[in-house]
N, C-alpha and C positions, 0 to 999 in steps of 0.2 A: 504494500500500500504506500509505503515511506517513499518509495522509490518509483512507483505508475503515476501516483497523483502529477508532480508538476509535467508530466506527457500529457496527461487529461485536460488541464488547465489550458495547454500551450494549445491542444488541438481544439478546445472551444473557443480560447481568444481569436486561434488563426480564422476560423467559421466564422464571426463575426467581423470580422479584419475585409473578410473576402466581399460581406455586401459593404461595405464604406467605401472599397476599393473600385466597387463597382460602381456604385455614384460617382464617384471620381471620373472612372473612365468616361461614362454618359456624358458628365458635364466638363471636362477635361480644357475643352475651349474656354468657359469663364473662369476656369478654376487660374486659369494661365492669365487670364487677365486683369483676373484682381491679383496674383501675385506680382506679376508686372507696375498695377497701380500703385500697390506698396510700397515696392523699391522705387518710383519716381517719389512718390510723397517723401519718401524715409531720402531721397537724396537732396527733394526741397530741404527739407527741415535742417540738414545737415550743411548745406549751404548759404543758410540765415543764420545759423546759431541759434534757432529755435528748440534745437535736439539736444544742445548742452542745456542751456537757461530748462528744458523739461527735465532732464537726466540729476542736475543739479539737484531743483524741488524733490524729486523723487529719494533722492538719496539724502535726503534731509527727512525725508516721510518717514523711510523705511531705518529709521537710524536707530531708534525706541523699538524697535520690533524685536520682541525675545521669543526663542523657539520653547514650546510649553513641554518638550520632553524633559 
């Protein structure tokens, strides 16, 4: 058992892996186009200085954040 379970696990993840993948495929075209849109915005941003001045805030945010393990 110790030793079948994470094959079990790995071949339900994979079965469910396979229909997300296949949204992908279908939509493949806009999938590539909004990842395209992203990298142009994410290269505006970076070329304003808007992406530090965000990155900055951020890391002042997340400065106080303790992991509760």
């Amino acid at each position: 058992m110790g030793l079948g379970l994470p094959f079990v696990v790995v071949a339900v993840a994979y079965r469910r892996a396979l229909g997300a993948f296949g949204w992908v495929k279908r939509h493949y075209v806009w999938v590539m186009r909004a990842g395209g849109g992203m990298l142009v915005v994410l290269g505006v941003l970076l070329l304003t200085g808007i992406w530090d001045t965000m990155m900055g805030s951020m890391q002042t945010w997340a400065q106080g954040f303790n992991v509760g393990i």
